[in-house]
N, C-alpha and C positions, 0 to 999 in steps of 0.2 A: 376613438381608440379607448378600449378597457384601461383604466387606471393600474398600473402594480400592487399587487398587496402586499404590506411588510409580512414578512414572514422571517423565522429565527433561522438563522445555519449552526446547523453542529459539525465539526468538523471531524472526520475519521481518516486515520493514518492508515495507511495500508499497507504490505510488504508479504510478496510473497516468494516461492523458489520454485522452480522450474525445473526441466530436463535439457532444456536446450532456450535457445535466443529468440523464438518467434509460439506464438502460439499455434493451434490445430498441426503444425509439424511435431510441436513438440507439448510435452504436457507441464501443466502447473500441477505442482506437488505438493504445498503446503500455502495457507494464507493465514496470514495475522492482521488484525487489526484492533484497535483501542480508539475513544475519543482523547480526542486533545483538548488537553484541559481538565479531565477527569479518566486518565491511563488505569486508572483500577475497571474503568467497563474494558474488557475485552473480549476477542472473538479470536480461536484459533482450530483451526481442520486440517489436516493429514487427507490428499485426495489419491485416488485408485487412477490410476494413467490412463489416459485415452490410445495410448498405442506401447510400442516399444521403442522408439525413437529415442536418445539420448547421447547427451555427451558427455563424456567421462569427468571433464573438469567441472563441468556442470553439477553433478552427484557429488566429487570429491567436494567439493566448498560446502552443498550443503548438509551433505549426510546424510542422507536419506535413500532408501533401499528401493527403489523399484520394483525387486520380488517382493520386500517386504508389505510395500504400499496396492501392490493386485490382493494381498489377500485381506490385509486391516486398513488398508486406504477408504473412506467414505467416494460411493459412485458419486460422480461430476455434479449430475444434477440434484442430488438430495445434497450437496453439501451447498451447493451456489443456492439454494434453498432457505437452508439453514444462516447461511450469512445474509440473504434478504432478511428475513424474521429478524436475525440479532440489530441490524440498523434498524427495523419500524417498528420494532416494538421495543427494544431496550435502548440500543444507543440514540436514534431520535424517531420518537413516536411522536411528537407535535412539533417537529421541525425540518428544513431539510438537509440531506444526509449531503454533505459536500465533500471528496476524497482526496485526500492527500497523498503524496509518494514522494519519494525521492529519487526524480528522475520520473522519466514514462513506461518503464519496460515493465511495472506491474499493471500498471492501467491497462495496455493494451491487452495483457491475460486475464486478467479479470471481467473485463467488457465482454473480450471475446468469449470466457465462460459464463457470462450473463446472459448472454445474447444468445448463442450457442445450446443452448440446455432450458432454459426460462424462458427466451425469448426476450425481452426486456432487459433494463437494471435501473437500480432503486437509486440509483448516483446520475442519474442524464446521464448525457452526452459530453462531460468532458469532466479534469477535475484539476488540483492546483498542482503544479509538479514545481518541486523546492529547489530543485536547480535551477528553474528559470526564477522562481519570483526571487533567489537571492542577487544573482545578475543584477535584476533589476535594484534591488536594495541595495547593493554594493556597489552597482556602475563595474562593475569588472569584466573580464570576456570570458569566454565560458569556461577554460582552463583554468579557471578561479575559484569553480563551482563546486571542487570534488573535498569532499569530508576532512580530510588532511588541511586543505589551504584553508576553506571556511577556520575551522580549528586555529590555524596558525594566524588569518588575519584578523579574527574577531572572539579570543576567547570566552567571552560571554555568552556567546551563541550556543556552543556544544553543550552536547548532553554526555552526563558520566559514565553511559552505559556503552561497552565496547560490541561491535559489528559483529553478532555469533553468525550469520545467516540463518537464524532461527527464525522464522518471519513472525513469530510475534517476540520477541525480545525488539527486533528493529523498528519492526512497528510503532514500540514504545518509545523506541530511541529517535526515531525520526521524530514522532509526537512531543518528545522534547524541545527539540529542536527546532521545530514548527515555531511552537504558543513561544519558543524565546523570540524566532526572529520577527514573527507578529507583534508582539509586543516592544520587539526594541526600537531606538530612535537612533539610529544607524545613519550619518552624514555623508552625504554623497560629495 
């Protein structure tokens, strides 16, 4: 059996907004991402909808136009494009790109606009989602996972930047929050 090669991970926070709860039903509107641990690299796009599908509370959180995004929205696949180049060649050109979220509901739009339009993605087939790896650092149940109670039982942890649904402001916020909980020593 081939031996493993070390190889470096960079890790990239991801957060994006959508029009609805599932992808190809509904479309991914905006993606942000930054490295963790150096939040000044960033990556952010405005996308052109794959349909008309949407739901109202959906748009109201994030603010984001639907008409506005058919006419100034970047098409699908020159943006999922554009976000490959920005991990291999800026965020990690000699490492690999490992994705962060909080929670899975950006992963599975993102994948599926990887997959979908490119064919591929520059992240494999899975990535770290912060809800569970705190569980696991916290020993708590999953009710325990959501922003509010992290905040309230581990102040050290949050990051000081509040939740705009801007998916690169979150980005960076989750990215916060990431490299604290990575780095803390958090007693089970």
């Amino acid at each position: 059996m081939e031996e493993m090669k070390d190889y470096k991970e960079t890790y990239i926070s991801v957060d994006i907004e959508a029009a609805g709860p599932i992808p190809g039903e509904y479309s991914m509107l905006s993606l942000g991402a930054c490295v963790i641990g150096d939040t000044a690299q960033t990556f952010y796009i405005e996308i052109k909808p794959i349909n008309d599908n949407y739901i109202q509370e959906a748009l109201d959180v994030c603010g984001l136009s639907l008409e506005e995004l058919k006419e100034k929205g970047t098409e699908p696949k020159k943006a999922m494009e554009e976000f490959e180049n920005w991990i291999r060649i800026q965020a990690a050109p000699d490492s690999r790109a490992v994705f962060v979220s909080f929670g899975t509901f950006d992963w599975m739009f993102v994948q599926y606009y990887f997959h979908r339009y490119l064919g591929r993605s520059p992240l494999g087939i899975n990535g770290i989602d912060m809800k569970s790896y705190y569980m696991g650092m916290a020993s708590c149940d999953w009710k325990g996972t959501t922003k509010k109670r992290i905040r309230k039982a581990n102040p050290q942890l949050t990051s000081q930047r509040k939740h705009t649904h801007n998916a690169l402001d979150d980005a960076i916020g989750q990215a916060e929050l990431f490299e604290k909980m990575f780095t803390s020593n958090l007693k089970k």
